[in-house]
C-alpha positions as CSV (number, residue, x, y, z in Angstrom):
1,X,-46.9,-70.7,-18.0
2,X,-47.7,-74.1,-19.1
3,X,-46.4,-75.8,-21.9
4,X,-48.9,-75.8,-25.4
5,X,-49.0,-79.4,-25.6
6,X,-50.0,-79.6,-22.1
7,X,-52.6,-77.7,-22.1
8,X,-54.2,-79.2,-25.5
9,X,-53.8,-82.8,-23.5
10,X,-55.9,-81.6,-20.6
11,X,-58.2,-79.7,-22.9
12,X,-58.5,-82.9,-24.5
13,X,-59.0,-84.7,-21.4
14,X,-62.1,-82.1,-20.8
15,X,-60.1,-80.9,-17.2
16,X,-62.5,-77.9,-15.7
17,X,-59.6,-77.0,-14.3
18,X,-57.9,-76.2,-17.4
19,X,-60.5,-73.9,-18.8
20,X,-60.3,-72.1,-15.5
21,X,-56.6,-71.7,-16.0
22,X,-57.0,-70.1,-19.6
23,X,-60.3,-67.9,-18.5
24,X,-58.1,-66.6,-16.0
25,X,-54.5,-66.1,-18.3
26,X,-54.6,-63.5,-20.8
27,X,-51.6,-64.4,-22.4
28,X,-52.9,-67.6,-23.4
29,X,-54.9,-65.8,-26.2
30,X,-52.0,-67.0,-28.8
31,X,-51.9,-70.7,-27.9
32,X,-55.7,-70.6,-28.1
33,X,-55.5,-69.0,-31.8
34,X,-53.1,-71.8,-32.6
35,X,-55.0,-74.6,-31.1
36,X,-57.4,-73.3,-33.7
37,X,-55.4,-73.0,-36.5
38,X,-53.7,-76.8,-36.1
39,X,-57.4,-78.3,-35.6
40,X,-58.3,-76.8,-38.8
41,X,-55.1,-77.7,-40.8
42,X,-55.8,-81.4,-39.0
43,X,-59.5,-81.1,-41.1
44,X,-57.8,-80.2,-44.2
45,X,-55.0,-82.1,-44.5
46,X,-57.6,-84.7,-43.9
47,X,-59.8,-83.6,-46.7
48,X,-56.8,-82.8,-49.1
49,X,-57.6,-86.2,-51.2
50,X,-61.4,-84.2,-51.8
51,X,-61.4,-81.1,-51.4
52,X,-57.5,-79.8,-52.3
53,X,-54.9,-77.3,-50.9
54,X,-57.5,-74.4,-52.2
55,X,-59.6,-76.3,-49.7
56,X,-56.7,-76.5,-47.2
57,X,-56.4,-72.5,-46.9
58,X,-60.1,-71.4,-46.9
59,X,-61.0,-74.7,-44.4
60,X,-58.3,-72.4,-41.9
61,X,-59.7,-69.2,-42.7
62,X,-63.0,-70.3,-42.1
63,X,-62.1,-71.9,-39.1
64,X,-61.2,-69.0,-37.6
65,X,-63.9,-66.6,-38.6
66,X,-66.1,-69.4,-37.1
67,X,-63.7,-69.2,-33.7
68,X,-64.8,-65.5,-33.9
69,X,-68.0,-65.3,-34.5
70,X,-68.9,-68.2,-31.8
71,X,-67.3,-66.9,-29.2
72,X,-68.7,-64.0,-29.9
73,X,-72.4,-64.9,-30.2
74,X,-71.7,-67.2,-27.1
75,X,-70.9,-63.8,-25.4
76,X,-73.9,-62.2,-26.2
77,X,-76.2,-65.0,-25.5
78,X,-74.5,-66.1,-22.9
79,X,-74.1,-62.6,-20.6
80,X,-77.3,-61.0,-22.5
81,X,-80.2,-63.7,-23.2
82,X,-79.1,-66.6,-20.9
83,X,-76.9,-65.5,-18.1
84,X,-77.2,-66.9,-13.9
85,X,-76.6,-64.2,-11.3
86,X,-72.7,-64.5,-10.9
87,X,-72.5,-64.8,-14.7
88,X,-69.6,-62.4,-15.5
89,X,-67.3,-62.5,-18.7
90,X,-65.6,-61.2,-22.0
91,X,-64.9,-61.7,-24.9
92,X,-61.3,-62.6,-24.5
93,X,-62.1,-65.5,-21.6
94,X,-64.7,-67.0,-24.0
95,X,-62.2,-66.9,-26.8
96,X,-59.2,-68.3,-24.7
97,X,-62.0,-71.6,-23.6
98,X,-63.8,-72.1,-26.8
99,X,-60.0,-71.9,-28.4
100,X,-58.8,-74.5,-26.2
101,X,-61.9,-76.6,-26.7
102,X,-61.2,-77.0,-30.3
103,X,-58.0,-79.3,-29.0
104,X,-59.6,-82.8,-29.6
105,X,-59.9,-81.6,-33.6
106,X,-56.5,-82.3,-33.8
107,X,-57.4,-86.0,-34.4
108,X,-58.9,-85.1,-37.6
109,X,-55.5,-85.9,-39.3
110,X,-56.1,-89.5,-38.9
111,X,-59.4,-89.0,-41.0
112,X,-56.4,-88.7,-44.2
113,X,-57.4,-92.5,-44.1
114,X,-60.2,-92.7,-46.5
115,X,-62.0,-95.6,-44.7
116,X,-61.7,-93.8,-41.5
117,X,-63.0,-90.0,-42.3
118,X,-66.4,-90.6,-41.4
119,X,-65.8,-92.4,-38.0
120,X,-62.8,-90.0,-37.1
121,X,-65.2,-87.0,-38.1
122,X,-68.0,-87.6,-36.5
123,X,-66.3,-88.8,-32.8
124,X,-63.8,-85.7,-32.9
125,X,-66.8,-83.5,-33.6
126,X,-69.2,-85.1,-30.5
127,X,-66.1,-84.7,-28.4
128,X,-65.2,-80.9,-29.2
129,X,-69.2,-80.2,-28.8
130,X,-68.6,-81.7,-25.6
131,X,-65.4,-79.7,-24.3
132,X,-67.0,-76.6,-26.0
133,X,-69.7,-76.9,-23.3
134,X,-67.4,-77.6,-20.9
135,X,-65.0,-74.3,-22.0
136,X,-68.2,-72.2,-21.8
137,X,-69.9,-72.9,-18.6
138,X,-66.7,-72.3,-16.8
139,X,-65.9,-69.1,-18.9
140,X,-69.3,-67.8,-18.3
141,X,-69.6,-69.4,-14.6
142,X,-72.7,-71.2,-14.9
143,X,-73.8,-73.7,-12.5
144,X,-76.3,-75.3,-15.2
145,X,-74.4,-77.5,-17.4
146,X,-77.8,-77.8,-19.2
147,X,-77.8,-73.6,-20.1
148,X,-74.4,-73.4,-21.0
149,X,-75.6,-76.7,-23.9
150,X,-78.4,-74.2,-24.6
151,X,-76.0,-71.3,-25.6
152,X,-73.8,-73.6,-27.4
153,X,-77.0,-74.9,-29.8
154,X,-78.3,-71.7,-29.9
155,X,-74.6,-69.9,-31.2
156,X,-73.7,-72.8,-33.3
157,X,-77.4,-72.3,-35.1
158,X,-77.0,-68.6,-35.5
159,X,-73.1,-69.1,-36.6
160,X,-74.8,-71.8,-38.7
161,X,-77.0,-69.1,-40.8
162,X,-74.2,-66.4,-40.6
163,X,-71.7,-68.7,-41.9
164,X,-74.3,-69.7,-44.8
165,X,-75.3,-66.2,-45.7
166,X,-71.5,-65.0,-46.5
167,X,-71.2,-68.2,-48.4
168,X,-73.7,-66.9,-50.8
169,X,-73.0,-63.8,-50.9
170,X,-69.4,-64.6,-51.6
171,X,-70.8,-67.5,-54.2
172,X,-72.8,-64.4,-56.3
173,X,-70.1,-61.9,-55.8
């Protein structure tokens, strides 16, 4: 099995061949969740000077409810509403690539420079769109490069409103 760190470099590096290498191994379901979880601790360590530790925990939490429920509307749209012929997947290979997409995040930490959150923000965010694509046109086996961007807009605007709706319901609660 390949080495964490090895994996997150060639994530990083937006390899296809890496997100074919996790779709395929199902013990790489851990590495993924931790790829997760140290992207979102790189955002909130980042964000500690505004936001605080409070910030820290919920920023992880959320994090990976938002893994969840991506890769889960990713499934759906992606096998239900928008799938090619040889389109064929779960939920654990979209999980495993969309984990493992989340590797470029890890740069957030150098956003703990005030004068560079903005800049650090906004590339690390373009590039993990970018391997996020990537992660699920391989996981979902698309040819079209163009519908796997489709189902990546059209889960990240659904998790969008989700992810806004339990905010106020936890906000009046």
């Amino acid at each position: 099995m390949a080495s964490l760190t090895e994996r997150m470099i060639r994530a990083a590096k937006l390899d296809v061949s890496l997100y074919e290498e996790v779709e395929a191994d199902h013990n790489a379901m851990r590495q993924a969740m931790f790829v997760v979880i140290l992207s979102s601790l790189a955002l909130g360590i980042s964000s500690l000077s505004r936001i605080g530790v409070r910030g820290l925990v919920w920023g992880t939490i959320a994090a990976l409810m938002g893994w969840f429920i991506w890769a889960f509307l990713t499934y759906f749209i992606g096998t239900r509403i928008l799938p090619e012929a040889q389109t064929e997947a779960d939920m654990g290979q979209l999980l495993r690539t969309i984990g493992f997409s989340s590797s470029p995040g890890i740069l957030r930490v150098l956003g703990v420079v005030p004068t560079l959150w903005g800049l650090v923000a906004f590339v690390t965010s373009i590039w993990m769109l970018i391997a996020m694509v990537i992660a699920v046109r391989q996981a979902l086996d698309y040819r079209s490069t163009l519908r796997a961007v489709g189902v990546c807009l059209l889960g990240w605007l659904v998790q969008g409103i989700v992810l806004y709706v339990l905010y106020g319901i936890s906000r009046t609660a």
